[in-house]
N, CA and C atoms as an extended XYZ file, in Angstrom:
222
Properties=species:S:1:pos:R:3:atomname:S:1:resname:S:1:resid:I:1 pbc="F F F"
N         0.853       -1.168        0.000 N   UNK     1
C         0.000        0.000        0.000 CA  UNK     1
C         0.903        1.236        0.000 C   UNK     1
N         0.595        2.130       -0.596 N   UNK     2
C         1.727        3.141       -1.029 CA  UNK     2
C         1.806        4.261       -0.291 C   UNK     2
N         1.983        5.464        0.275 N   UNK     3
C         2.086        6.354        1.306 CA  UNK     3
C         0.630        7.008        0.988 C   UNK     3
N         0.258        7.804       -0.398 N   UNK     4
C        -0.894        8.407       -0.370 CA  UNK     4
C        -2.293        7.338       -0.125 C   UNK     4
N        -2.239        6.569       -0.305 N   UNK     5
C        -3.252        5.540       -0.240 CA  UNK     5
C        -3.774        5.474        1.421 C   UNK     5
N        -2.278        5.339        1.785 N   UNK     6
C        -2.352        5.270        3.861 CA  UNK     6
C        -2.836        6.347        4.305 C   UNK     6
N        -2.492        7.524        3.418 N   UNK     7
C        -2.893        8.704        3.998 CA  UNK     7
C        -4.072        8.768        3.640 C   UNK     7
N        -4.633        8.465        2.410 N   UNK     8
C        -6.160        9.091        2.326 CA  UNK     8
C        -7.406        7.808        3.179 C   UNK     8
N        -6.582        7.233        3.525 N   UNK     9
C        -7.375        5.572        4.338 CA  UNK     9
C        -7.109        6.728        5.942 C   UNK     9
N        -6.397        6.925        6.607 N   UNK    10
C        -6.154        7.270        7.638 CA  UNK    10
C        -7.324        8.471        7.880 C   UNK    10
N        -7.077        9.204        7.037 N   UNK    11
C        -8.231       10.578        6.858 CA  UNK    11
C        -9.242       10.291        7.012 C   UNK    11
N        -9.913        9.118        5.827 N   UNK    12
C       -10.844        8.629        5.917 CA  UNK    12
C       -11.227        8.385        7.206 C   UNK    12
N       -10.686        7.704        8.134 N   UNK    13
C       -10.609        6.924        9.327 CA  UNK    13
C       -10.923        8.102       10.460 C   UNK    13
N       -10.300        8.856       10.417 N   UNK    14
C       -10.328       10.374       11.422 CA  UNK    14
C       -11.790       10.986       10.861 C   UNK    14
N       -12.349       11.075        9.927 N   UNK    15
C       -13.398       11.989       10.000 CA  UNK    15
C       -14.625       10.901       10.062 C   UNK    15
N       -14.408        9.886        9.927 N   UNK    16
C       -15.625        8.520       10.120 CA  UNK    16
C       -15.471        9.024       11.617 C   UNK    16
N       -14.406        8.713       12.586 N   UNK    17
C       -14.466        9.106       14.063 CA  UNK    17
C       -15.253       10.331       14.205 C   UNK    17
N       -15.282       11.271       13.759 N   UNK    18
C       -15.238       12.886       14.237 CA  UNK    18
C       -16.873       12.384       13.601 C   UNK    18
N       -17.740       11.855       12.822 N   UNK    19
C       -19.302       11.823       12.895 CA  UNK    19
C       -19.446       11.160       14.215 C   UNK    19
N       -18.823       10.271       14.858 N   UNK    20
C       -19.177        9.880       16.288 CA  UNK    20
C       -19.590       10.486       17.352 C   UNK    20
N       -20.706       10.792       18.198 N   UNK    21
C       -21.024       11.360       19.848 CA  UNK    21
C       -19.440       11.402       20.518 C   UNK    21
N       -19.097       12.575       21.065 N   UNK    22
C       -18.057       12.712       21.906 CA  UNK    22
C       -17.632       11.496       22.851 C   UNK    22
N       -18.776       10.858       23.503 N   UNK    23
C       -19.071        9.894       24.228 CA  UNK    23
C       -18.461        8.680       23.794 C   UNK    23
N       -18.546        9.011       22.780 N   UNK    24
C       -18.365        7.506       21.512 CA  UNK    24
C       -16.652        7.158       21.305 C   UNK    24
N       -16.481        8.868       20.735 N   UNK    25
C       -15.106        9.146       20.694 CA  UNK    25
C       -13.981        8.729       21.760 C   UNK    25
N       -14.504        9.006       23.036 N   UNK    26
C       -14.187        8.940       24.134 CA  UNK    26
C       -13.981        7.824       24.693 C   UNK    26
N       -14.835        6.808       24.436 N   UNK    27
C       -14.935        5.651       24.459 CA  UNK    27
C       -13.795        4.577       23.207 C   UNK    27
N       -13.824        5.050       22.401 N   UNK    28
C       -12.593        4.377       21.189 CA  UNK    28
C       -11.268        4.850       21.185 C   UNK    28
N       -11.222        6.066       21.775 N   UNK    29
C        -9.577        6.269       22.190 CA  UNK    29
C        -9.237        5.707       23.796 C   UNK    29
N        -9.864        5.693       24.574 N   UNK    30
C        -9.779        4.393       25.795 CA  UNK    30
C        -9.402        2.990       24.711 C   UNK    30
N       -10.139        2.687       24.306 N   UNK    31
C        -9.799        1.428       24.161 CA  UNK    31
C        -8.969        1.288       23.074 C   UNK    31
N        -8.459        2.069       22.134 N   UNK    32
C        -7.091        1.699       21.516 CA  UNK    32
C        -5.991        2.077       22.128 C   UNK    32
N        -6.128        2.998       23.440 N   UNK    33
C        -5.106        2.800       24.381 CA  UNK    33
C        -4.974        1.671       25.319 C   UNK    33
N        -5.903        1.173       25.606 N   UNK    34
C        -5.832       -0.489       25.996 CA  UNK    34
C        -5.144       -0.817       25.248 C   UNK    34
N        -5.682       -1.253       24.043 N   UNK    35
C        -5.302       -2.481       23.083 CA  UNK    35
C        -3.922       -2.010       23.121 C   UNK    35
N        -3.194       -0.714       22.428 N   UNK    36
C        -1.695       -0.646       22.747 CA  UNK    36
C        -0.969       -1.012       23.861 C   UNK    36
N        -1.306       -0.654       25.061 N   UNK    37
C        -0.949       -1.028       26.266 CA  UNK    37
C        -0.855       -2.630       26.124 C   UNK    37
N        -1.664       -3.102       25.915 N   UNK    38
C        -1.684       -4.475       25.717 CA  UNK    38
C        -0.219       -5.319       24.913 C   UNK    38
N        -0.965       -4.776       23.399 N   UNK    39
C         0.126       -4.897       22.712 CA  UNK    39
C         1.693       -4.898       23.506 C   UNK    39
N         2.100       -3.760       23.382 N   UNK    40
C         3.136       -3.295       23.983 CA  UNK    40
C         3.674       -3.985       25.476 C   UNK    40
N         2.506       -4.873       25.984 N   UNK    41
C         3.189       -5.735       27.042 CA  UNK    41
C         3.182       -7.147       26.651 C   UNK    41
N         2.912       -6.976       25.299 N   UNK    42
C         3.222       -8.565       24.542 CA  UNK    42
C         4.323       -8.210       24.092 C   UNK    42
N         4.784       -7.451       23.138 N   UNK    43
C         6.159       -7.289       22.950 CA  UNK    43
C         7.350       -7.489       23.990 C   UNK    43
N         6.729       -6.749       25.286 N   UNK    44
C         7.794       -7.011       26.483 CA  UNK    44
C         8.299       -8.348       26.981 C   UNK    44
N         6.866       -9.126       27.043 N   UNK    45
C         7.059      -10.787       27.637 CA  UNK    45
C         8.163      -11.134       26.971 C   UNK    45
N         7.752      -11.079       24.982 N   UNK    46
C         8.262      -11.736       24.247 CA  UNK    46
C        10.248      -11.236       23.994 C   UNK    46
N        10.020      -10.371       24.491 N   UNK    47
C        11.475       -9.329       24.421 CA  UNK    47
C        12.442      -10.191       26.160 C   UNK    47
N        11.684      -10.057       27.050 N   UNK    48
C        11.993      -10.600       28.240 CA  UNK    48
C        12.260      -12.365       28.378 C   UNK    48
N        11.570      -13.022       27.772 N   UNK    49
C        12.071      -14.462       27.146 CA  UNK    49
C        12.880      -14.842       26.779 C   UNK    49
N        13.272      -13.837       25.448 N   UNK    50
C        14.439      -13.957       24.417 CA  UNK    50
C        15.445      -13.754       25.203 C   UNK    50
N        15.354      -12.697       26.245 N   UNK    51
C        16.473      -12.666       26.752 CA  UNK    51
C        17.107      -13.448       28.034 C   UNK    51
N        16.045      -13.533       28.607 N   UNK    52
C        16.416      -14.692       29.844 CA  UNK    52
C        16.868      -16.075       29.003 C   UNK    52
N        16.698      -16.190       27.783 N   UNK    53
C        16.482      -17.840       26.863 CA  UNK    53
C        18.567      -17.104       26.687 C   UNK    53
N        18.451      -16.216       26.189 N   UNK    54
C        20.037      -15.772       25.969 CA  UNK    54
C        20.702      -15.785       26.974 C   UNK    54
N        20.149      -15.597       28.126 N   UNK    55
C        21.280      -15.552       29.457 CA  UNK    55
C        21.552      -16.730       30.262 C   UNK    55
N        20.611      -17.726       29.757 N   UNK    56
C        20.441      -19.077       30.155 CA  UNK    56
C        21.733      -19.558       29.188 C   UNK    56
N        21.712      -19.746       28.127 N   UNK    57
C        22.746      -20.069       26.761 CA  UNK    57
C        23.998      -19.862       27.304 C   UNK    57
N        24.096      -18.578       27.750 N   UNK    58
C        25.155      -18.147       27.712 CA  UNK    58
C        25.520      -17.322       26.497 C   UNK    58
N        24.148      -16.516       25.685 N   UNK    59
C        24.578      -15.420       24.987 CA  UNK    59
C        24.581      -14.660       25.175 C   UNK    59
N        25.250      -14.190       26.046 N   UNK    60
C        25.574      -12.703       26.980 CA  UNK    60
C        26.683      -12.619       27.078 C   UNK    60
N        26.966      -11.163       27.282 N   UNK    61
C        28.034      -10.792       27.894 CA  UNK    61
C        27.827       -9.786       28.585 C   UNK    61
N        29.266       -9.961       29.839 N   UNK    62
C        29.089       -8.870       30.843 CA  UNK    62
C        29.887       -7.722       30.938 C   UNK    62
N        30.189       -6.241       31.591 N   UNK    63
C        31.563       -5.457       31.698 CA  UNK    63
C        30.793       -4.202       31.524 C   UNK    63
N        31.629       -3.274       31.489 N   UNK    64
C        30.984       -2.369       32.100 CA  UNK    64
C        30.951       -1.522       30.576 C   UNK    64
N        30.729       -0.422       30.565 N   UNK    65
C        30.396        0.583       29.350 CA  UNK    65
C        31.773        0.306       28.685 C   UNK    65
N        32.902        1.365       29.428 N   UNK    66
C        34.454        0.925       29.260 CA  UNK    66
C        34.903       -0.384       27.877 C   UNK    66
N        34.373       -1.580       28.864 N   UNK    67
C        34.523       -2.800       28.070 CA  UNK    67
C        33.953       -2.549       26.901 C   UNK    67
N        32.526       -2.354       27.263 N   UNK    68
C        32.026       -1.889       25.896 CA  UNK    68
C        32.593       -1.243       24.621 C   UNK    68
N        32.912       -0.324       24.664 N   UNK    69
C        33.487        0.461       24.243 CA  UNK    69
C        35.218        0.092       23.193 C   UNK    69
N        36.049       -0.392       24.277 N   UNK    70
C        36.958       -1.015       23.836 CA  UNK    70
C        36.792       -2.963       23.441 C   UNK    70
N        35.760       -3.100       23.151 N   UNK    71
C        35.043       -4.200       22.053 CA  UNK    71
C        34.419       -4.107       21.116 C   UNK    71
N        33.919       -2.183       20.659 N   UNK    72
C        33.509       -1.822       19.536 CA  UNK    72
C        34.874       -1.219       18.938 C   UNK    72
N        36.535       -1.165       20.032 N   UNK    73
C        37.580       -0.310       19.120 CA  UNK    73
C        37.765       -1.516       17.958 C   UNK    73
N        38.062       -2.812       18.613 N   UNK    74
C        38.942       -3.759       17.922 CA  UNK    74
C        38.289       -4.296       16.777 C   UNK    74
């Protein structure tokens, strides 16, 4: 889908909202802030897994910034 297409779908989308009762409105931005919230703590689990699954492995490493740093010179 190409950028103007998203944009004139999105528009579309904003003024379908704006015929809605305030009430209404009010009510559908609550709940796509849920659903993000949501979202966004599925990403975390799945982000928090990967990494405990990596620290279990042993694909980690430890040291301080310093280290860091002089392991991006070499």
């Amino acid at each position: 889908m190409d950028t103007q297409t998203k944009s004139s779908d999105f528009q579309r989308v904003i003024e379908d909202v704006e015929t809605l009762p305030i009430d209404d409105q009010l009510l559908l931005i609550e709940i796509i802030r849920q659903r993000l919230i949501q979202h966004r703590r599925s990403e975390l689990i799945t982000e928090v897994a990967e990494a405990r699954e990596a620290y279990q492995t042993g694909n980690v490493r430890r040291g301080t910034v310093e280290d860091l740093l002089k392991e991006l010179d070499t």
